[in-house]
C-alpha positions as CSV (number, residue, x, y, z in Angstrom):
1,X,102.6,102.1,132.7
2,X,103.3,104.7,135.5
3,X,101.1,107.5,136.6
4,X,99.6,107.9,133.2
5,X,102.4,107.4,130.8
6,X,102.5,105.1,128.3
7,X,105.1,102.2,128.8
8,X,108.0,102.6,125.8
9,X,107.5,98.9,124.7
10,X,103.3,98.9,124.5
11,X,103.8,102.4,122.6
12,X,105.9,101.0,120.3
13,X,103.9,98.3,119.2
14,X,100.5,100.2,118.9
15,X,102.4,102.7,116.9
16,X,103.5,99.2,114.8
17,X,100.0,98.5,114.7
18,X,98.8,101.5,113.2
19,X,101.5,101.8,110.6
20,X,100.9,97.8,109.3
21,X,97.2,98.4,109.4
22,X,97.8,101.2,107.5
23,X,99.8,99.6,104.9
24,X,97.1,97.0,104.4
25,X,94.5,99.1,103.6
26,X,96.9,101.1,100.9
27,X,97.6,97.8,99.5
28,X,94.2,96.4,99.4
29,X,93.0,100.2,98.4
30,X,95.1,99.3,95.1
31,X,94.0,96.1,94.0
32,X,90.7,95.3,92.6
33,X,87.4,94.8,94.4
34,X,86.7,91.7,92.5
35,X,90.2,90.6,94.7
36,X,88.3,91.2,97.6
37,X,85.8,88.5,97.5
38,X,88.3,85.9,97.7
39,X,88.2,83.5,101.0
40,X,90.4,81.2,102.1
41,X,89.2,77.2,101.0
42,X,86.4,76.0,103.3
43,X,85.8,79.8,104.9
44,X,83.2,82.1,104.5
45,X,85.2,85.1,105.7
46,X,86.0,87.4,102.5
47,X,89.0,89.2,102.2
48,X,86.4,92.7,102.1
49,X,84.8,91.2,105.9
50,X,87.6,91.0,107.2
51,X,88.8,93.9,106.4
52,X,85.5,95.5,107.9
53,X,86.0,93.1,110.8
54,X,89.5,94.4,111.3
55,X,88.6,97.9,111.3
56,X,85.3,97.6,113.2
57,X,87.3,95.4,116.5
58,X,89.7,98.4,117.0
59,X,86.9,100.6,117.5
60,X,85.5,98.3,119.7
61,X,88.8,98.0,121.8
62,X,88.4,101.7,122.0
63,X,84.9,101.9,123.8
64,X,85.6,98.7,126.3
65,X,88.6,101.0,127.2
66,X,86.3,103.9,127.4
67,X,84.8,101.8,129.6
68,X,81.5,101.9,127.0
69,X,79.2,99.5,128.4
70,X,77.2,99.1,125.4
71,X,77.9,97.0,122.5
72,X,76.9,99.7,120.4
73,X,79.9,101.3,118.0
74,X,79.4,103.1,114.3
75,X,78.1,100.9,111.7
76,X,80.7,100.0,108.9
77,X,80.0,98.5,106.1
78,X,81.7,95.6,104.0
79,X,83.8,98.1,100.9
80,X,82.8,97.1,97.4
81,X,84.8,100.2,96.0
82,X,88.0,102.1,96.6
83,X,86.1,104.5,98.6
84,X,84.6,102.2,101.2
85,X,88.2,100.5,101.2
86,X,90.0,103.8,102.5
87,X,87.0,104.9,104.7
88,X,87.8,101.7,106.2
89,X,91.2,102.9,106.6
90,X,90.3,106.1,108.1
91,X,88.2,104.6,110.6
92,X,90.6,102.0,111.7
93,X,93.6,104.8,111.6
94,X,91.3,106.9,114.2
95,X,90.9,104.0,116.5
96,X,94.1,102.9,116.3
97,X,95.4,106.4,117.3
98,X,93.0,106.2,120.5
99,X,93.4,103.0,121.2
100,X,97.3,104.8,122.0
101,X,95.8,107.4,123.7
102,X,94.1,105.0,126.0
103,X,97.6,103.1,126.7
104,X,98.4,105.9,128.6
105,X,95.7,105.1,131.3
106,X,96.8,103.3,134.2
107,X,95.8,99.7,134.5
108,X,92.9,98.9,136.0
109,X,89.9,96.6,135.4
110,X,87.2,97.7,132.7
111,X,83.6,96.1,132.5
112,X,81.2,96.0,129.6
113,X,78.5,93.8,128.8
114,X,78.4,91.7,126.3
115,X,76.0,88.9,124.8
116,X,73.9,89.6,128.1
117,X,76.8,88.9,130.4
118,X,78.9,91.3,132.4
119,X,82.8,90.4,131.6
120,X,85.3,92.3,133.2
121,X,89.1,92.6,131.8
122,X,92.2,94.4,132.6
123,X,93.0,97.0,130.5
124,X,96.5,95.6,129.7
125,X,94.6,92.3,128.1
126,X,92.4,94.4,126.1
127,X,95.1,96.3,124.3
128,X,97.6,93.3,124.1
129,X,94.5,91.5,122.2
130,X,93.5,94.7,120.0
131,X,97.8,94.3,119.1
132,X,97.4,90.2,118.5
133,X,94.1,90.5,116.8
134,X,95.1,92.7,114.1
135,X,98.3,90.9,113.4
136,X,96.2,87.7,113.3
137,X,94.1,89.4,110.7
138,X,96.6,91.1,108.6
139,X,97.9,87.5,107.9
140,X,94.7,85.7,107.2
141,X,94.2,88.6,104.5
142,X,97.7,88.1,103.1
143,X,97.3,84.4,103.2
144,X,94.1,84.4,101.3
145,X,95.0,87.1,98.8
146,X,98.4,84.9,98.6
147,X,96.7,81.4,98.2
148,X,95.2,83.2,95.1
149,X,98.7,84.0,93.4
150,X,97.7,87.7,94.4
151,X,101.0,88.8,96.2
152,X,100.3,92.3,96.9
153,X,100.9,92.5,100.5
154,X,104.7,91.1,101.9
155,X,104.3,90.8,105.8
156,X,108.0,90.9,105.9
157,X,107.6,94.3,105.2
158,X,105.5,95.1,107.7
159,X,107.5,93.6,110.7
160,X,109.0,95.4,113.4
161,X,112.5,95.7,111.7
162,X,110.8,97.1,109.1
163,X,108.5,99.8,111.3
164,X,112.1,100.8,113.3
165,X,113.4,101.7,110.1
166,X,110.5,103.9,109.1
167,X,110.9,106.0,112.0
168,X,114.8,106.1,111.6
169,X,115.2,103.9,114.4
170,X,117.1,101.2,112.4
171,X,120.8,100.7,111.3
């Protein structure tokens, strides 16, 4: 990234963020609740958490790039209904769209606190691990809902062959 503008590749794959987070939430947004409860065998982590979890990191990406040195962010809670599930989706949508906003300042370090100790990161990491920890999520969701004969989401369709031909960039 050059004097504040974005670099083609990293805006690509935030915009591929956003648009498979997006299509997770409408997914799990028309399944039942009850489907949400599932874990994976020997895991605690509900399909609903980390859902939550998912949501509630992006906004967390966004204040260490706002250079936020608190740990506070907005308190979401775990859904139980179709409402909570797309006010999740809201939430995450807005912090994925300035998460984007934020690739466009230059790289530099950015210091928070956290657990009582001062870390410092490069802004680059931070947004390559807000990209990697959403895919990482998005499959452990699939593969629990899937490991419960519940095949509602396809990660196939969610790849980035599949997000170049949703903005006409394909064949």
């Amino acid at each position: 990234m050059e004097n504040g503008k974005i670099d083609a590749t990293l805006d690509r794959l935030l915009r591929h963020m956003a648009w498979a987070n997006a299509y997770i939430y409408r997914r799990l947004a028309e399944i039942p609740p009850e489907n949400w409860r599932l874990t994976a065998p020997n895991n605690d982590w509900t399909v609903a958490a980390i859902a939550e979890h998912l949501a509630g990191a992006a906004g967390f990406y966004v204040i260490r790039l706002n250079e936020t040195v608190s740990n506070s962010r907005q308190a979401l809670e775990i859904p139980i209904s179709q409402e909570g599930m797309l006010a999740l989706a809201k939430y995450c949508a807005e912090a994925d769209a300035g998460l984007r906003n934020l690739a466009e300042v230059p790289e530099s370090m950015t210091t928070y606190y956290r657990d009582g100790e001062t870390i410092s990161r490069a802004r680059s990491t931070i947004l390559a691990q807000s990209i990697h920890h959403a895919t990482e999520h998005r499959a452990q969701i699939a593969g629990i809902l899937s490991g419960h004969k519940i095949n509602v989401l396809d990660l196939d369709e969610i790849d980035l062959w599949g997000f170049g031909d949703s903005e006409g960039l394909g064949e």
